[in-house]
C-alpha positions in Angstrom: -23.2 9.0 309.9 -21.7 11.3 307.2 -18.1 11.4 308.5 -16.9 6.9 309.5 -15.9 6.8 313.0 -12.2 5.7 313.1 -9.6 4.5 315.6 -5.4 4.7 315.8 -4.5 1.6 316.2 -0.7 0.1 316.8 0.4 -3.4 315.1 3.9 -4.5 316.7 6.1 -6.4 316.9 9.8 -8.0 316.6 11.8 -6.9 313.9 12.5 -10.6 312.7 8.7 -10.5 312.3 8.0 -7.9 310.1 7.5 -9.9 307.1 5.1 -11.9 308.5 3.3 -8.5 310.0 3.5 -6.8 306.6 1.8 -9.9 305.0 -1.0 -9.2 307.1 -1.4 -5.4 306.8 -1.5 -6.4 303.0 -4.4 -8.4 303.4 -6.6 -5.8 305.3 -8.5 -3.7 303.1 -9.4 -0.4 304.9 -6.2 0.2 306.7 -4.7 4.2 306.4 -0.8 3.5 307.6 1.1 6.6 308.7 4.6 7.4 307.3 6.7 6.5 310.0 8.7 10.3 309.5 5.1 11.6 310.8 4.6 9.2 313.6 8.2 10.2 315.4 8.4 13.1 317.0 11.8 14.9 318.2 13.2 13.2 321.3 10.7 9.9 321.2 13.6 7.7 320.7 11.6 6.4 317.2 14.3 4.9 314.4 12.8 4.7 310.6 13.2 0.7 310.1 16.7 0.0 308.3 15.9 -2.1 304.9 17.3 -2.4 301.6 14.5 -2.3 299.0 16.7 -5.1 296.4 13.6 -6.3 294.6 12.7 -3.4 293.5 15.0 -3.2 291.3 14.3 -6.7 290.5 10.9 -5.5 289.7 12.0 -2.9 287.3 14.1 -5.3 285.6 11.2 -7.9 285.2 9.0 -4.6 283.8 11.3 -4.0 281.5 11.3 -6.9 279.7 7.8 -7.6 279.7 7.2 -4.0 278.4 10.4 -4.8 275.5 9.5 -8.2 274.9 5.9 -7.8 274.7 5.4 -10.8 277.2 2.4 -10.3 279.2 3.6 -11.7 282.4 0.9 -13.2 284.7 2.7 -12.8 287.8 1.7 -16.9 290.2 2.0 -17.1 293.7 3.3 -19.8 295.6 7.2 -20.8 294.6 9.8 -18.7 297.3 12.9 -18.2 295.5 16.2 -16.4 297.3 17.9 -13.7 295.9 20.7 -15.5 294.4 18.1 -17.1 292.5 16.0 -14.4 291.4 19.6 -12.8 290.1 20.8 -15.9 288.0 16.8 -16.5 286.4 17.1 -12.5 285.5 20.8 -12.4 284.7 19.9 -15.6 282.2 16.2 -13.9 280.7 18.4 -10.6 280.1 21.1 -12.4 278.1 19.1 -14.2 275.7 16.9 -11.1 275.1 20.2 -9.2 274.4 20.9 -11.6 271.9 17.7 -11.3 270.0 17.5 -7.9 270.5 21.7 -7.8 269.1 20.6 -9.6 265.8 17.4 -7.6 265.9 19.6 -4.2 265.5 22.0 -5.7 262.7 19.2 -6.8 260.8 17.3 -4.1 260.5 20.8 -1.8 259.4 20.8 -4.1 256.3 20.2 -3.1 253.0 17.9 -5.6 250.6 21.3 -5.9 248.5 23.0 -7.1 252.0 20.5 -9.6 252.6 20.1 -11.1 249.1 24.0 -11.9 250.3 23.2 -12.9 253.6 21.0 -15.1 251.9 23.7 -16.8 249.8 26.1 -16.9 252.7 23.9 -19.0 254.9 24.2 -21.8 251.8 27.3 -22.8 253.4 28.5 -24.6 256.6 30.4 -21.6 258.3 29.7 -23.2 261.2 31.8 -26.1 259.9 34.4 -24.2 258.3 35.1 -21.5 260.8 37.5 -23.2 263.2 40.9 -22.4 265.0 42.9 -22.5 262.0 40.8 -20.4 259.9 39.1 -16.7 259.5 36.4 -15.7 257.0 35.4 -12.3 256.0 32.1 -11.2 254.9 31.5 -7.5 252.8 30.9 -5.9 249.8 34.1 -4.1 247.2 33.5 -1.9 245.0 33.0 -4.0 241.7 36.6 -2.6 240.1 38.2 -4.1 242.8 37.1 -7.6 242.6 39.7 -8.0 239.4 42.0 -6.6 241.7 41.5 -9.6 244.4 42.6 -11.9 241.4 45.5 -11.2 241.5 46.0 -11.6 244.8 44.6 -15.2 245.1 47.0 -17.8 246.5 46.3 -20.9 248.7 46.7 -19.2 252.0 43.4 -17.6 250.8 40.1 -18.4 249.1 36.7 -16.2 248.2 33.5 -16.5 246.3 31.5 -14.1 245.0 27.8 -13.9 247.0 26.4 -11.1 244.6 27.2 -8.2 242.7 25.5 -4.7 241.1 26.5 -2.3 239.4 28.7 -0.8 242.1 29.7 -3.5 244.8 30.4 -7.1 244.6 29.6 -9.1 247.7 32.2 -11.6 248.9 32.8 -14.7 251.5 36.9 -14.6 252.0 38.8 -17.2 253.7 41.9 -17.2 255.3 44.7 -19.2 257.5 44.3 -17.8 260.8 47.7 -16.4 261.5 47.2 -14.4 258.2 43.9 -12.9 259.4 46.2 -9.2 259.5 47.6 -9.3 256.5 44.5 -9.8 254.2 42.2 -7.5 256.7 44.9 -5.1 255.7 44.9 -6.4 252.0 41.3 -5.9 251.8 40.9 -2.6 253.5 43.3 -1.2 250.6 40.3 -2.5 248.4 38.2 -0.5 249.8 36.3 -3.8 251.1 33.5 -2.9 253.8 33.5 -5.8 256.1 30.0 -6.5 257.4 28.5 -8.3 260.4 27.5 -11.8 260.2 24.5 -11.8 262.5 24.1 -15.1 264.9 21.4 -17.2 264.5 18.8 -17.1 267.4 17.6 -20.8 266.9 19.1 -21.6 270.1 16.8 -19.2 271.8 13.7 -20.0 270.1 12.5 -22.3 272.2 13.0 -20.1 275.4 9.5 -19.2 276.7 10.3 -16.4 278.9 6.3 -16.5 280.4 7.4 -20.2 282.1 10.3 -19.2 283.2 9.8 -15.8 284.7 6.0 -15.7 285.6 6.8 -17.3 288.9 9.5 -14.8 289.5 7.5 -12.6 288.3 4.6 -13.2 291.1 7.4 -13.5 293.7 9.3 -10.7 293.1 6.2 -8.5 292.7 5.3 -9.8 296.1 8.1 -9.0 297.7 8.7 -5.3 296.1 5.1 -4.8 297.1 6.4 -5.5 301.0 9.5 -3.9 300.8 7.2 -0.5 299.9 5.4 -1.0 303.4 9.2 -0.3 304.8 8.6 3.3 305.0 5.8 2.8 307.5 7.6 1.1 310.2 9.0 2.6 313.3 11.7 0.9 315.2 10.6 2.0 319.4 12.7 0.0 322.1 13.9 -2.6 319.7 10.1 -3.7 318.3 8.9 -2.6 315.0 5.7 -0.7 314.7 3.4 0.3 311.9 0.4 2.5 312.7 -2.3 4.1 311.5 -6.1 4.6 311.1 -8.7 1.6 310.8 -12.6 2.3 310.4 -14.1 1.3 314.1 -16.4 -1.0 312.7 -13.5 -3.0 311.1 -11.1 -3.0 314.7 -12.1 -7.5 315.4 -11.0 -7.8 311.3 -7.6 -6.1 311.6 -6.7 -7.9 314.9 -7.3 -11.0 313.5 -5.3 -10.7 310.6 -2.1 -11.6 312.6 -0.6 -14.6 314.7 0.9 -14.0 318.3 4.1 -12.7 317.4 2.3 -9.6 316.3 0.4 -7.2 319.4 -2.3 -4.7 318.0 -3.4 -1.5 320.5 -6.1 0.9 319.6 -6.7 4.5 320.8 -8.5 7.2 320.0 -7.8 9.4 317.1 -6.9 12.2 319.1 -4.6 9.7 320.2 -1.7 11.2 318.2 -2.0 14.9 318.5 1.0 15.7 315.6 -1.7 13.5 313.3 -4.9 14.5 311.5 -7.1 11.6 310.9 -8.4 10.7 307.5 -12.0 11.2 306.6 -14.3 8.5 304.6 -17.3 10.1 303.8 -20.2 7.7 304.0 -23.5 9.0 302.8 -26.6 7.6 301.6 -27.9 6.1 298.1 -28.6 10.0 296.9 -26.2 12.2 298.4 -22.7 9.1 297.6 -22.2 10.8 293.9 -21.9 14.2 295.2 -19.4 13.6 297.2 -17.0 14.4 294.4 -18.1 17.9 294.3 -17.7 18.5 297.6 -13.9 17.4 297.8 -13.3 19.4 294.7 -13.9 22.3 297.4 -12.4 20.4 300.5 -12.7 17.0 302.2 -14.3 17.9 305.4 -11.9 17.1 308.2 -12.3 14.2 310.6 -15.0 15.0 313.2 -16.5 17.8 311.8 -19.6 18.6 309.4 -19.9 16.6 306.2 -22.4 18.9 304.2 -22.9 16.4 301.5 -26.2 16.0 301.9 -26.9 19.7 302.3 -25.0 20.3 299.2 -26.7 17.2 297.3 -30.1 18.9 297.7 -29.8 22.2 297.1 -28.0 21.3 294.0 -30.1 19.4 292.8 -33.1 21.9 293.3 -30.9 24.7 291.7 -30.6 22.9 288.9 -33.9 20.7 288.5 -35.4 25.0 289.0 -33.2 26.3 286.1 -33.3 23.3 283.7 -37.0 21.8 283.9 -38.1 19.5 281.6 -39.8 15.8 281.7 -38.4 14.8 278.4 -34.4 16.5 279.2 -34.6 15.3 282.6 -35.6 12.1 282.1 -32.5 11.8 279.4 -30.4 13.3 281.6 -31.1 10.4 284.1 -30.9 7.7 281.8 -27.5 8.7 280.6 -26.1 9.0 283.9 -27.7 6.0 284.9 -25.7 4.6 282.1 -22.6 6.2 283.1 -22.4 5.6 286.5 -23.4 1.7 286.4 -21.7 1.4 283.1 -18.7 3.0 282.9 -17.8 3.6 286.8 -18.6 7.3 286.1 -19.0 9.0 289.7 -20.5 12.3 287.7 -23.0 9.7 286.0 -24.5 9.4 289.7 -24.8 12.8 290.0 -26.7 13.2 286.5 -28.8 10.3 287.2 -30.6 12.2 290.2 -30.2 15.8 288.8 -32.3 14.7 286.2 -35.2 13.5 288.7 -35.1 17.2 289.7 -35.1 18.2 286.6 -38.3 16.0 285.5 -40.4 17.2 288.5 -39.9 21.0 287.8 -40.5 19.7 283.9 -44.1 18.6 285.2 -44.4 22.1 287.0 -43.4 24.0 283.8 -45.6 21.8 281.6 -42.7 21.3 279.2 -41.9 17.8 277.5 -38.6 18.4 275.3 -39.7 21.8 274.7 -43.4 20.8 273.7 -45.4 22.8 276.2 -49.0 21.4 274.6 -48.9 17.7 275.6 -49.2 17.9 279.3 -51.7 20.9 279.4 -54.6 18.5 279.7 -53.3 16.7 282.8 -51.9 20.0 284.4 -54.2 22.4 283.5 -57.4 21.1 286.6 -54.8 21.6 289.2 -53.5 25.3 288.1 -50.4 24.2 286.5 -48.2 24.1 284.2 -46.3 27.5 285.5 -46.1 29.5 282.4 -42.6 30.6 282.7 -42.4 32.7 279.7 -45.7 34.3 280.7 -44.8 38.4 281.3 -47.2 38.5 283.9 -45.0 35.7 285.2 -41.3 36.9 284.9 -41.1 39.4 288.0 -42.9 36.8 290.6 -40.4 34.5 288.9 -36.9 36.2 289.9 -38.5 37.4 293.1 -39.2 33.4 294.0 -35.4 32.8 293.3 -34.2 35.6 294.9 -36.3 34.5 297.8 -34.8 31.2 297.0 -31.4 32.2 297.3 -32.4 34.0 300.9 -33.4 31.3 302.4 -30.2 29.7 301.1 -27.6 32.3 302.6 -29.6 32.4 306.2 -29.2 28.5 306.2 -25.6 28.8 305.5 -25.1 31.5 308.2 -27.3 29.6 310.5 -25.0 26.6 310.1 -21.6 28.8 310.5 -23.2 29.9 314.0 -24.3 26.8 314.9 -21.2 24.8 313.8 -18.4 27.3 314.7 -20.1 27.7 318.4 -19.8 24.0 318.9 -16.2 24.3 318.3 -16.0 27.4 320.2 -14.6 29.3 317.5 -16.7 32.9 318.7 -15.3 35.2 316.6 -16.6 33.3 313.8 -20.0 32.2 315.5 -20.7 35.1 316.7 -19.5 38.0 315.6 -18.7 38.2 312.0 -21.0 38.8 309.6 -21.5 35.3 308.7 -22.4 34.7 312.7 -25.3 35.1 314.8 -24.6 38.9 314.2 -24.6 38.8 310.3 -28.1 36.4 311.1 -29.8 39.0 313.2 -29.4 41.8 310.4 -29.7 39.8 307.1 -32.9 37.9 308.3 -33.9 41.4 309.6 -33.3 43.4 306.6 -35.3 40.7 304.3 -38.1 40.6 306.9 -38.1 44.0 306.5 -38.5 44.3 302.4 -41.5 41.3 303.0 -43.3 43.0 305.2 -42.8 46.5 303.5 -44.0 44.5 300.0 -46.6 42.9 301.9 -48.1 46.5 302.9 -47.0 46.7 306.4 -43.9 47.4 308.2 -41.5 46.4 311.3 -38.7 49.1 311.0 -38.9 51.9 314.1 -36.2 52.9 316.4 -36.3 50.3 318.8 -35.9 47.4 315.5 -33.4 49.7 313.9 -30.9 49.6 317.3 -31.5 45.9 318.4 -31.4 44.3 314.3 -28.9 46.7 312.7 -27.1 49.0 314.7 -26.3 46.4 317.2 -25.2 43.6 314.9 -23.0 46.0 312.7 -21.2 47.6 315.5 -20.4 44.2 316.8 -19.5 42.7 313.3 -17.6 46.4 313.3 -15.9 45.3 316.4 -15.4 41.6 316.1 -11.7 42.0 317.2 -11.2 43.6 320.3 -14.6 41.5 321.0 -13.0 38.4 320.3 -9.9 39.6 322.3 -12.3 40.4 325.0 -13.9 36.8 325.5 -10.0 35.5 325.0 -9.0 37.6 328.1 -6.6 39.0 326.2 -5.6 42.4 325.0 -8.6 44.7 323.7 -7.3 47.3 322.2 -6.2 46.8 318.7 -2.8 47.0 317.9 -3.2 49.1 314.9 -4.9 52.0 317.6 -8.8 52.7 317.7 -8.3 55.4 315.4 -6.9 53.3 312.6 -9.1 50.0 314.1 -12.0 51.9 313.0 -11.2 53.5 309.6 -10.1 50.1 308.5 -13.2 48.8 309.9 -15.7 50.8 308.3 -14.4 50.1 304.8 -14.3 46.2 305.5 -18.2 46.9 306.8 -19.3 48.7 303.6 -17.1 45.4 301.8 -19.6 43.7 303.7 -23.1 45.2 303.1 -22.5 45.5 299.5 -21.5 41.4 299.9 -25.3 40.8 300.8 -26.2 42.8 298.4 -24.3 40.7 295.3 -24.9 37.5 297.0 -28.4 37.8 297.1 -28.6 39.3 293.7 -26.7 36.2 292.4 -29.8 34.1 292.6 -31.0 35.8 289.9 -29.4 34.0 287.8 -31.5 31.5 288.7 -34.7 33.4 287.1 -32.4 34.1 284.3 -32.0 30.9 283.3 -35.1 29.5 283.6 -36.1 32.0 281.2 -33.2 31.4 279.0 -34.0 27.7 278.9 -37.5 28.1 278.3 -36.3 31.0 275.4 -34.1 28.3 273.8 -36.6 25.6 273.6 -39.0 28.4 272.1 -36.6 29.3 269.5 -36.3 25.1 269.1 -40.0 24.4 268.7 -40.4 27.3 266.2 -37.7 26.1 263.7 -39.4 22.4 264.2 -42.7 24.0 263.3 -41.1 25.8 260.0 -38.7 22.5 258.7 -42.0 20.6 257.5 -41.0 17.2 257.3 -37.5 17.9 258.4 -39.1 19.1 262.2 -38.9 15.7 263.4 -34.9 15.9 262.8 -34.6 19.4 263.9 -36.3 18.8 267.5 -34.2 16.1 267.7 -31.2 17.6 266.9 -32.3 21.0 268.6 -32.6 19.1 272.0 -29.6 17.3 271.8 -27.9 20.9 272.1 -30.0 22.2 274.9 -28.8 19.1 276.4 -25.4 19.3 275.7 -24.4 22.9 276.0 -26.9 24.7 278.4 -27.3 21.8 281.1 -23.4 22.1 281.3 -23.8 25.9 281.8 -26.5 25.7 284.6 -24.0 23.0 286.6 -21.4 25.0 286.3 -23.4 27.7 287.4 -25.0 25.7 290.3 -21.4 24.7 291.4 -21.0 28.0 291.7 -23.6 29.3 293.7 -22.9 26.3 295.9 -19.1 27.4 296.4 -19.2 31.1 296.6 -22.7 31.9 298.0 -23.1 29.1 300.2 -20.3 26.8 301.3 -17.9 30.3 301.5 -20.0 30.7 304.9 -19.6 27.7 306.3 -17.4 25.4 305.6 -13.5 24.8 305.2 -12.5 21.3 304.1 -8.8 20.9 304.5 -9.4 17.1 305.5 -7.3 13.9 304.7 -8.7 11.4 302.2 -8.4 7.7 303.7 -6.2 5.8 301.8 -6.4 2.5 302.2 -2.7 0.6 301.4 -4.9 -2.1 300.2 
């Protein structure tokens, strides 16, 4: 099972309840809820629910003063608070951290001159002094004007001198309180800058915002977390409803995940017609890590192939063929081993199996990290290694992956005829040229260059009409075929005349497409050769480093590694995408999403 069976599947009930229903959706972990917009369809008397989201707001409050504060909130379960509550615990947090944050600001705006003064001010009881009959002033004058305030001392006011430089004074000024006017007046002729005493935060330093919020914290995170389930409820006939898509195997689990108030329903996925169920891919301990590479092209959609498997294997041949060695491949492994079990690395799983491939086809090219000696005595009584490099070797070489990259494209065209029948899409089954038409010539045309290399041959004029005229002129006329079997109109709208013009260019299009995609394999050879080039040039430098060769092998694979096994998966990708999966296969499927 490549693609998991899934059902639709209804939770309801009364609106009063849909906390309590919520609560239970949260705690099922393979659930895929539907946006209630998607479930109602014009003229189904469907409402989206009514809510007001309040604590999420709460929420970003909370986040930012953890984020400001630095407070690492652990968010605890268990204590229900109402809103009210939430508001005053917040509105109280927020105003002591404005506070801080307030002398924070003024304190950072001071000068070291300011603070040496600051310093000296907080030597006397302001506290004490400053009362309801009484004003002080705090600043710095420029120093000719402290002579200046002299004069003007009387007993309606007092002042000290906190410091002084060459340019300002610093000074602590009191005054009655109904003369506060006058000498802010007085002083401003001075040129006196007054500056801001900040307030003490001793009162708030025994605050711990973690014990007082983290329960709020938990709450309100709880209840945000609920309110964004809102948007998948549907209001039908005064009962709320959240639907969705559950695995089959998981239909007992999700029922009992709610009390009596709350009635579950399950359908088929073709249930909901205006809905296109999600597709989990579940595939074995080999093929799971290549599952990535396939929705980089397309998730599959629900009930239809999953060619992860098919994909995993010839992948992993492609590339175990162009990069063989037992030494890189068994590196390879390792580090994707490493990777995948490590550091959650979904490519490391892919790597970690690669490699295998690459390791067999190693044993088959006799090469060990470039060292094509070592294994010659184990290989040699059984006709191996393959000498790659061997000119005698090269053509049967490309003409394997050519023949390689046949077999390939006929399997892909196989599988659009079989696949696109089942679905009774004819046009594509049958008469395009990546149908049972385009099968019968391709596989006739390469039959027909074997046999012909072979010595013999199976082209005459009976062959010729039944394996190429035949299958061209229907790929030629796929349309008014198609039409045809549709009961529809036959005749092209374009005219015959025009129908066939067009049609002979898209034909030539696709001969010379055969021709490119098979050549493509080629590449294959090619780099086979390349690799087995680069580890030659490798070996060589080792062999002329003296004692250095130990180093330079080292550092020599390490870049075979690095740069050409990232050149032969991008190049397997390739031939995967466009030479392969191009014939086949669409993707445009959903992901499952579970809320959980």
């Amino acid at each position: 099972m490549a693609i998991e069976k899934m059902s639709f599947v209804l939770a309801v009930t009364n609106p009063d309840n849909v906390l309590n229903m919520i609560e239970g959706i949260m705690n099922c972990k393979n659930f895929h809820p539907e946006l209630s917009t998607d479930i109602m369809t014009e003229g189904d008397g469907g409402l989206a629910y009514p809510s007001e989201r309040i604590y999420e707001n709460y929420l970003s409050r909370l986040e930012r003063l953890n984020q400001d504060l630095k407070l690492n909130l652990q968010p605890q379960l268990g204590t229900v608070f109402t809103p009210d509550q939430v508001e005053k615990k917040l509105v109280e947090a927020e105003q002591i951290y404005n506070t801080i944050h307030d002398v924070e600001s003024t304190l950072s705006s001071l000068t070291d001159d300011d603070r040496i003064a600051l310093d000296k001010l907080h030597e006397y009881p302001l506290d004490d002094i400053e009362n309801g009959f009484v004003s002080i002033g705090f600043g710095r004058v420029p120093t000719n004007s402290l002579s200046k305030i002299v004069t003007h001392y009387n007993e309606r006011f007092v002042f000290t001198e906190l410091h002084r430089t060459k340019h300002y004074g610093w000074i602590l000024y009191v005054c009655l309180k109904e003369d506060t006017a006058y000498f802010e007046e007085l002083f401003e002729s001075l040129y006196f800058e007054p500056l801001v005493v900040p307030k003490s935060t001793e009162e708030h330093t025994d605050y711990n915002f973690n014990e007082a919020l983290d329960a709020v914290y938990g709450y309100v995170k709880n209840q945000s977390l609920k309110e964004s389930y809102y948007k998948y409820i549907t209001i039908y006939n005064e009962e709320a409803t959240i639907a969705g898509f559950i695995p089959e195997a998981r239909i007992q689990k999700f029922e009992g995940l709610f009390d009596d108030r709350v009635k579950t329903h399950e359908f088929e996925p073709e249930a909901q017609p205006n809905l296109l169920a999600p597709t989990r891919l579940v595939n074995g301990w080999f093929a799971a890590p290549f599952e990535m590479l396939v929705e980089m092209y397309g998730l599959p959609k629900y009930g239809q192939f999953d060619p992860t498997k098919f994909f995993a294997i010839t992948y992993a041949l492609l590339f175990g063929i162009m990069f063989g060695d037992v030494g890189q491949g068994i590196v390879i492994s390792l580090m994707g081993y490493y990777l995948y079990k490590k550091k959650g690395m979904k490519l490391g799983g892919v790597m970690a199996r690669i490699g295998i491939f690459s390791t067999f086809f190693g044993f088959l090219y006799g090469s060990v990290f470039g060292n094509e000696e070592l294994l010659m005595p184990l290989l040699k009584p059984i006709g191996l290694p393959i000498h790659v490099q061997s000119p005698s070797m090269t053509m049967n070489l490309l003409i394997s992956t050519v023949a390689i990259g046949v077999v390939l494209i006929l399997t892909a065209i196989a599988m659009n005829t079989f696949l696109s029948i089942r679905r009774k899409d004819y046009d594509r089954g049958l008469f395009s040229q990546n149908g049972l038409a385009g099968l019968i010539f391709y596989g006739f045309v390469m039959a027909a260059i074997v046999a012909m290399a072979l010595g013999s041959s199976i082209i005459n004029p009976l062959t010729i009409v039944l394996f190429i005229a035949i299958p061209l002129a229907v790929i030629l006329f796929k349309e008014p075929l198609t039409n045809f079997m549709n009961k529809v109109r036959v005749t092209p709208h374009e005219g015959w005349g025009g129908y066939i013009v067009e049609g002979f260019f898209e034909l030539f299009e696709v001969l010379l497409g055969f021709v490119t995609n098979t050549m493509s394999f080629l590449r294959v050879g090619g780099f086979i050769l390349s690799h087995a080039g680069m580890m030659s040039v490798v070996m060589t430098l080792k062999d002329m480093s003296g004692n250095a060769g130990i180093l330079v092998m080292i550092l020599g694979n390490i870049l075979v590694i690095g740069l050409e096994g990232l050149i032969v998966g991008i190049q397997t990708l390739r031939l995967e995408y466009y030479e392969m999966f191009s014939r086949f296969y669409d993707g445009g499927g959903k992901p499952f999403k579970s809320v959980n």
